[in-house]
C-alpha positions as a Markdown table, in Angstrom:
| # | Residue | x | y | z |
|---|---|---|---|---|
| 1 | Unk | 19.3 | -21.4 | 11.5 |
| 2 | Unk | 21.3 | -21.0 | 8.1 |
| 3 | Unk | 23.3 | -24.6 | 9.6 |
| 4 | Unk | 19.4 | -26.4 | 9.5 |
| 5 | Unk | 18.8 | -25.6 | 6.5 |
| 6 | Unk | 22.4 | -26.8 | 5.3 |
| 7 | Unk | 22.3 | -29.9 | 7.5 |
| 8 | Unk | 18.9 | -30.5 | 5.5 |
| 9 | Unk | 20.1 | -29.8 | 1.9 |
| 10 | Unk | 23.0 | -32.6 | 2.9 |
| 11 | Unk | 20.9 | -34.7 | 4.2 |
| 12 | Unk | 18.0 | -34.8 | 1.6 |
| 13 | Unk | 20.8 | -35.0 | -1.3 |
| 14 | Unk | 22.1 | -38.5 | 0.1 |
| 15 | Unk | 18.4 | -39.5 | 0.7 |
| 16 | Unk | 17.6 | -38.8 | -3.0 |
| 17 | Unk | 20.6 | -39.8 | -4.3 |
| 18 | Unk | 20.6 | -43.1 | -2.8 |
| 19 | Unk | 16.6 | -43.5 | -3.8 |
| 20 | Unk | 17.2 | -42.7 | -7.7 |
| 21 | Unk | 20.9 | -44.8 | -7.6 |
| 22 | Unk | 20.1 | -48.2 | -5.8 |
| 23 | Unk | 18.3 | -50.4 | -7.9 |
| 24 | Unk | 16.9 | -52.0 | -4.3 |
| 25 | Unk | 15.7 | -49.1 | -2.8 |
| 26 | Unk | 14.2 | -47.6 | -6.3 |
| 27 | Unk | 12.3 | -51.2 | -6.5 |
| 28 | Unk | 10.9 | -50.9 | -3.3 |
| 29 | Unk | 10.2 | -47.3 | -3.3 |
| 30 | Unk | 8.0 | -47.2 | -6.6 |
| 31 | Unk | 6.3 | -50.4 | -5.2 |
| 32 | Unk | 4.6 | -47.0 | -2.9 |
| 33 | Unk | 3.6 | -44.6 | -6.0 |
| 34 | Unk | 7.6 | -42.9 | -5.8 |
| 35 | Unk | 8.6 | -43.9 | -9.4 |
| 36 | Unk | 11.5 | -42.2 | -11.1 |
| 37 | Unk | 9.2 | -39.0 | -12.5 |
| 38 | Unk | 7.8 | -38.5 | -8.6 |
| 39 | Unk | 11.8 | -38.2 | -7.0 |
| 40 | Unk | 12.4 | -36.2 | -9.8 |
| 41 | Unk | 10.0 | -33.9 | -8.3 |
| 42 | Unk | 12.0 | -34.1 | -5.0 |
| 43 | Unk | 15.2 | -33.3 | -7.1 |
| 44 | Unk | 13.9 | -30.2 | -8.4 |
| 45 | Unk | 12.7 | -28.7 | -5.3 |
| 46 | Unk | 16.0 | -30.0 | -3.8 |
| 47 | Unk | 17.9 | -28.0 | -6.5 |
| 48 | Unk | 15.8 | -25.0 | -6.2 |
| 49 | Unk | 16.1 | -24.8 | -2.2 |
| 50 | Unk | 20.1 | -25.4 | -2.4 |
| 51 | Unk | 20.3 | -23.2 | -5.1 |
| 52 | Unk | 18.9 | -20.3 | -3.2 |
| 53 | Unk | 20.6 | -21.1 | 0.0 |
| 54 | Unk | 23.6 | -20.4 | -1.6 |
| 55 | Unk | 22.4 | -17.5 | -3.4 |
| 56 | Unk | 21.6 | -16.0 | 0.2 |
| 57 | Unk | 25.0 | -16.7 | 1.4 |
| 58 | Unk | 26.4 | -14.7 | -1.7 |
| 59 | Unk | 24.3 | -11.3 | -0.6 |
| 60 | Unk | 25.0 | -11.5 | 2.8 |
| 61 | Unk | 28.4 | -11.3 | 2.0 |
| 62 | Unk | 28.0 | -8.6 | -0.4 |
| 63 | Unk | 25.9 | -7.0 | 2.4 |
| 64 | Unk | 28.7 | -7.3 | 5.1 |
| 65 | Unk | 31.1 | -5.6 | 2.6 |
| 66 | Unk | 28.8 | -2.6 | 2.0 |
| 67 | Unk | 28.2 | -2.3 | 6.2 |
| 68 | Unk | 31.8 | -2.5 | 6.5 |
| 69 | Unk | 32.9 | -0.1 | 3.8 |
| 70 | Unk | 30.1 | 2.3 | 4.6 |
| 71 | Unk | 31.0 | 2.2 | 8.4 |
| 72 | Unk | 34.8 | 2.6 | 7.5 |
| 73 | Unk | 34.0 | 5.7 | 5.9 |
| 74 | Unk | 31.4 | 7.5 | 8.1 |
| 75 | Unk | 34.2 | 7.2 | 10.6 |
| 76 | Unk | 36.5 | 8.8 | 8.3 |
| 77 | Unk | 33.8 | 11.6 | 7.9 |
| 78 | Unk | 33.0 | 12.1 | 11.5 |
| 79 | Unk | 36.8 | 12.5 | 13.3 |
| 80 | Unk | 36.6 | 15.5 | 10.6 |
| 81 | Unk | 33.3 | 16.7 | 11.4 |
| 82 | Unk | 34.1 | 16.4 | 14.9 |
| 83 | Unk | 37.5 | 18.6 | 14.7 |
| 84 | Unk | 35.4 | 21.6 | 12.4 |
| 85 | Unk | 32.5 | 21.5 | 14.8 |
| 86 | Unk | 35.0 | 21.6 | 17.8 |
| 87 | Unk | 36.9 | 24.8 | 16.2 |
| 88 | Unk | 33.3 | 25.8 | 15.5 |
| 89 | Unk | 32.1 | 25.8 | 19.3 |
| 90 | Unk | 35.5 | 27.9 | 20.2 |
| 91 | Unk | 35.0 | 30.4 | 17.4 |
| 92 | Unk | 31.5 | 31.1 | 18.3 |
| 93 | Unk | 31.8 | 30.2 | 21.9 |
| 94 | Unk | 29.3 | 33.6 | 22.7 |
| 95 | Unk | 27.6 | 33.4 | 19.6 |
| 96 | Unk | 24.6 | 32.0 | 20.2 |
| 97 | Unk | 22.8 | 32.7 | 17.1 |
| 98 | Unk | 25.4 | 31.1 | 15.4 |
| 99 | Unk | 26.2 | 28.1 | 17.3 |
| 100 | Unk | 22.5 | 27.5 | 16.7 |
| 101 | Unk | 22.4 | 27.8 | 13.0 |
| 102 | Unk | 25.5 | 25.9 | 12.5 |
| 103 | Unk | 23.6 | 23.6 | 14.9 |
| 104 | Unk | 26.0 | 23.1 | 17.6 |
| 105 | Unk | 24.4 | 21.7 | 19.8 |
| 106 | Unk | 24.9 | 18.0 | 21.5 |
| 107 | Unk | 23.6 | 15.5 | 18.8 |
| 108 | Unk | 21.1 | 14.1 | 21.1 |
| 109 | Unk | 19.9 | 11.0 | 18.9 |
| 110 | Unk | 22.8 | 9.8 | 16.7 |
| 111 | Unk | 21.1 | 7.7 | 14.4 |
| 112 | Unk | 22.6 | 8.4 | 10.5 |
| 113 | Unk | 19.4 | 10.1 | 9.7 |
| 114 | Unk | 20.0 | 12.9 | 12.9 |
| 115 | Unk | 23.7 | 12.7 | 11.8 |
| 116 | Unk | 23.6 | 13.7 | 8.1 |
| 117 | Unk | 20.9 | 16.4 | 9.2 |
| 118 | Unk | 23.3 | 17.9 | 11.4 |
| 119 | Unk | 26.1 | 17.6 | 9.3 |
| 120 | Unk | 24.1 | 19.4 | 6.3 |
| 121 | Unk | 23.2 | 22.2 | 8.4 |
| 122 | Unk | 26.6 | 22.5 | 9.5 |
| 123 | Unk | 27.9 | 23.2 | 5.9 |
| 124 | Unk | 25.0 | 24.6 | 4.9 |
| 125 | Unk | 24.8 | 27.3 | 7.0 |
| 126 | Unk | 29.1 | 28.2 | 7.4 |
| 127 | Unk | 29.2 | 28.0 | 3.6 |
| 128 | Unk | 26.8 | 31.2 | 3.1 |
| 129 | Unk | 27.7 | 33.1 | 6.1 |
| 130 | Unk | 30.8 | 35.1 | 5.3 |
| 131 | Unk | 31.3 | 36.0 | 8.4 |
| 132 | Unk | 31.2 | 33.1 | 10.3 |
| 133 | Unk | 33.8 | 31.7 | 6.9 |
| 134 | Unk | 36.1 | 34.6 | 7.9 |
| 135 | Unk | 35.8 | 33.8 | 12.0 |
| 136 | Unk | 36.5 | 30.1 | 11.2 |
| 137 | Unk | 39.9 | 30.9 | 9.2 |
| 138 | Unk | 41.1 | 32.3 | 11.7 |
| 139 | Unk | 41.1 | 29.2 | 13.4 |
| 140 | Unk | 42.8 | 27.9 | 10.6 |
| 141 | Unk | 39.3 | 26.2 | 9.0 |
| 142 | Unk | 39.6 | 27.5 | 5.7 |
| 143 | Unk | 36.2 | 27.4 | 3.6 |
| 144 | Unk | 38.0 | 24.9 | 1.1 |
| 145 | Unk | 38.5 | 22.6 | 4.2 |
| 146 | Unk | 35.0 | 22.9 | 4.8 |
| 147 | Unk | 33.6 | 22.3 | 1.1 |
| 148 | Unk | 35.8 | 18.9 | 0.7 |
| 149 | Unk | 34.6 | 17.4 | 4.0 |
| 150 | Unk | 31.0 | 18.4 | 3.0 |
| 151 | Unk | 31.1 | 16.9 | -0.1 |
| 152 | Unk | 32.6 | 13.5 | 1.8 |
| 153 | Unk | 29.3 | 13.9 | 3.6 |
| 154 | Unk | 27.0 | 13.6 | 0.6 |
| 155 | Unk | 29.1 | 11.0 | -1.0 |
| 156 | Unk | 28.6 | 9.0 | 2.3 |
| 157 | Unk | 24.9 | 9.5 | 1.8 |
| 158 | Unk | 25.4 | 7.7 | -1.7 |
| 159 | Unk | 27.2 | 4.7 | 0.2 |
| 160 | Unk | 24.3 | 4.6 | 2.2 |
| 161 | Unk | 22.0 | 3.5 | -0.3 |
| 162 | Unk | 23.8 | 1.4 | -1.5 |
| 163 | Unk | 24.1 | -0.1 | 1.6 |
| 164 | Unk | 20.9 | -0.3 | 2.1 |
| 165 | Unk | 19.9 | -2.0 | -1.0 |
| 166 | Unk | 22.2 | -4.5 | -0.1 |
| 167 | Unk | 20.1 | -5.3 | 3.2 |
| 168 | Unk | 17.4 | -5.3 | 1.1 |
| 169 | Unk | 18.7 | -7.8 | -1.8 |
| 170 | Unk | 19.7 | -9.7 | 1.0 |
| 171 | Unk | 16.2 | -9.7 | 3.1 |
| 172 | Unk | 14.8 | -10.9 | -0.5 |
| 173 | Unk | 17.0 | -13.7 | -1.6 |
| 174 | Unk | 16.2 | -14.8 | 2.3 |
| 175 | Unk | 12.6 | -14.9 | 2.1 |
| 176 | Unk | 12.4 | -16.6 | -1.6 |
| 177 | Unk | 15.1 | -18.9 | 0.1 |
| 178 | Unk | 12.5 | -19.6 | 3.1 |
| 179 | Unk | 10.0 | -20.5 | 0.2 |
| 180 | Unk | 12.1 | -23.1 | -1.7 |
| 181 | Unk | 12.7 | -24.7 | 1.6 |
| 182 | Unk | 9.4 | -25.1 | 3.0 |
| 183 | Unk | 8.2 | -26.2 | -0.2 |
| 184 | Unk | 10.8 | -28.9 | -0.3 |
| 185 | Unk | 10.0 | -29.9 | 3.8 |
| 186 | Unk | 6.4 | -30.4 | 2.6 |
| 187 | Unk | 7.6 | -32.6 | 0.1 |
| 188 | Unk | 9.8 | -34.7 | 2.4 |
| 189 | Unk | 6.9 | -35.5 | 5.2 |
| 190 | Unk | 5.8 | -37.9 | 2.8 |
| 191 | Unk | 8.7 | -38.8 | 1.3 |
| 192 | Unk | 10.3 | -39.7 | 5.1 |
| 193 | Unk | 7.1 | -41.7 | 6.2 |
| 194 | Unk | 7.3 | -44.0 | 2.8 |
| 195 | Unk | 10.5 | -44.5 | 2.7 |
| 196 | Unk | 10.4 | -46.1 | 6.7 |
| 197 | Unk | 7.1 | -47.9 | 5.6 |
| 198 | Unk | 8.6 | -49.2 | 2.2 |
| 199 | Unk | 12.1 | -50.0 | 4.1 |
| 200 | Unk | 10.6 | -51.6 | 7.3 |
| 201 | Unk | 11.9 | -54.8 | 6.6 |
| 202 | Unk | 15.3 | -53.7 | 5.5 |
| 203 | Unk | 17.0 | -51.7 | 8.0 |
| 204 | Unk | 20.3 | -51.8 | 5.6 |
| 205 | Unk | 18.7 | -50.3 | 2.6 |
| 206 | Unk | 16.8 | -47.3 | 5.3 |
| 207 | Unk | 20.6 | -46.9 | 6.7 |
| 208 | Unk | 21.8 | -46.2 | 2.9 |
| 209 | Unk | 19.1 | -43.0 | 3.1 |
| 210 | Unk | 21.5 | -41.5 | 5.1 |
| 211 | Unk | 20.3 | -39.0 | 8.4 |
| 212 | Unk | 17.3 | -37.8 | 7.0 |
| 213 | Unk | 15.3 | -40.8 | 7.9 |
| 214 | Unk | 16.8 | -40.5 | 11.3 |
| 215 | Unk | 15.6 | -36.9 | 11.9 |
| 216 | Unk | 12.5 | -34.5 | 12.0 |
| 217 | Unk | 13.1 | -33.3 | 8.6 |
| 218 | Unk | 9.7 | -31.9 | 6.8 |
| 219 | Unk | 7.2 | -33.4 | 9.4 |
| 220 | Unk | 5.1 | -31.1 | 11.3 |
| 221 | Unk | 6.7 | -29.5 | 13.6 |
| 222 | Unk | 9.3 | -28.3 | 10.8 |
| 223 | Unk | 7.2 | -27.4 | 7.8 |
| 224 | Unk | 5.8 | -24.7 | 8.9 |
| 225 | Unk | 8.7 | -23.0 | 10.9 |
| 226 | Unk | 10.1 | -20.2 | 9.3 |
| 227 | Unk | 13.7 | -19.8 | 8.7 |
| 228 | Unk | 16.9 | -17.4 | 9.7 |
| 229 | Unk | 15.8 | -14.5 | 8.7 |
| 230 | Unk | 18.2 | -10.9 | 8.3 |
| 231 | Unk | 18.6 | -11.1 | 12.0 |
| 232 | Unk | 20.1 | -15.0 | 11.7 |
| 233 | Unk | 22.8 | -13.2 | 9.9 |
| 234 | Unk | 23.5 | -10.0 | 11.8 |
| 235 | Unk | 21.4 | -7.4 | 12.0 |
| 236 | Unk | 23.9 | -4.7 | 11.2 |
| 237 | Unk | 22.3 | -2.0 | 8.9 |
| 238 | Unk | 24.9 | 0.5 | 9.4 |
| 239 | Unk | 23.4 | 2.4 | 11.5 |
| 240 | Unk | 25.9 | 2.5 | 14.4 |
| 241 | Unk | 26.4 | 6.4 | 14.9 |
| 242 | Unk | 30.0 | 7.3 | 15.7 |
| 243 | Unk | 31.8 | 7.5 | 18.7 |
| 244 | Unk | 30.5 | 10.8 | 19.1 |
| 245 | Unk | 30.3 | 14.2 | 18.0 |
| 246 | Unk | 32.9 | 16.2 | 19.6 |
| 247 | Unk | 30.6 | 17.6 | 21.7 |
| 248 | Unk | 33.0 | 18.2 | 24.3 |
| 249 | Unk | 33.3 | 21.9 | 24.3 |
């Protein structure tokens, strides 16, 4: 949808331009009640519209950056998780009560929310049991090992957020985006319809108007319809778990 609204913004620029710059078409056109002060108006919801079109294009890219720097790095976390918790599983392999409290277990739903709760418990619980730290270094996991990777893990939760405010900048300049343009459709029904009836006669001068008086632009059927929304632009919120969990032992 993003390429509408573009083809729009190009479209009602020439229209407008081409109304305020040709003494003809001005003539005729304030002849119908749009003088100089009334395309002005146009102008102005033009320049808010395009203004905020390319205000969203700005966030999504931020927002791309912060998936892709985000995903990057829970990778990165992960293949070590995976290795510790796959020593874990052989150092414990008939210790039940342990493979449970270091939580183990097949990650069943691998959403980041199930992730970073395994992945706290994990730390959490081999970081205060000496035991199981003295079991694991002998497996060459050494509790300093441990403590970087967890603290890798709360960064990542950090990175997360940020993330996720991203989405959420982006969702915004969207829908304030989605406003300007609707606002400027409604304008343009009129504006469409007068400029045919003022230009009847002159086919030329209508041609100089550009596409927007050959297309749909602001009548009905388009002033209400809503457009691209987050999912128009990918609906990645970093939530992609990782390959897996090394739950292979």
């Amino acid at each position: 949808m993003s390429k509408v609204v573009a083809k729009l913004l190009t479209d009602t620029q020439i229209a407008l331009h081409s109304a305020q710059s040709d003494p003809e078409i001005s003539a005729l056109l304030t002849q119908y009640g749009y003088n100089p002060e009334t395309l002005a108006e146009g102008v102005a919801l033009y320049e808010a519209a395009a203004n905020l079109h390319h205000g969203v294009a700005a966030n999504y890219g931020r927002q791309y950056a912060a998936t892709d720097r985000f995903q990057e790095q829970w990778r990165t976390v992960n293949a070590v998780l995976k290795r510790q918790r796959q020593i874990a599983r052989v150092a414990f392999r008939t210790d039940r009560d342990r493979r449970h409290r270091l939580a183990l277990a097949t990650l069943a739903n691998r959403s980041f929310a199930n992730w970073i709760a395994m992945a706290t418990q994990f730390y959490d619980a081999a970081l205060k049991d000496e035991a199981a730290l003295n079991r694991l270094a002998q497996f060459g996991l050494t509790q300093e090992t441990l403590v970087d990777n967890q603290a890798k893990v709360l960064a990542l939760v950090e990175e997360k957020s940020r993330q996720s405010r991203r989405v959420g900048n982006a969702r915004q300049m969207t829908n304030k985006r989605n406003s300007a343009v609707k606002a400027l459709r409604h304008w343009l029904r009129d504006f469409i319809d007068i400029c045919r009836l003022a230009l009847v006669d002159n086919p030329q001068a209508l041609a100089k108007l550009g596409a927007l008086m050959l297309t749909t632009h602001g009548r009905r059927a388009r002033a209400t319809q809503p457009e691209d929304q987050l999912v128009a632009h990918g609906t990645s919120t970093a939530e992609d778990p990782p390959p897996d969990d090394g739950a292979t032992l």
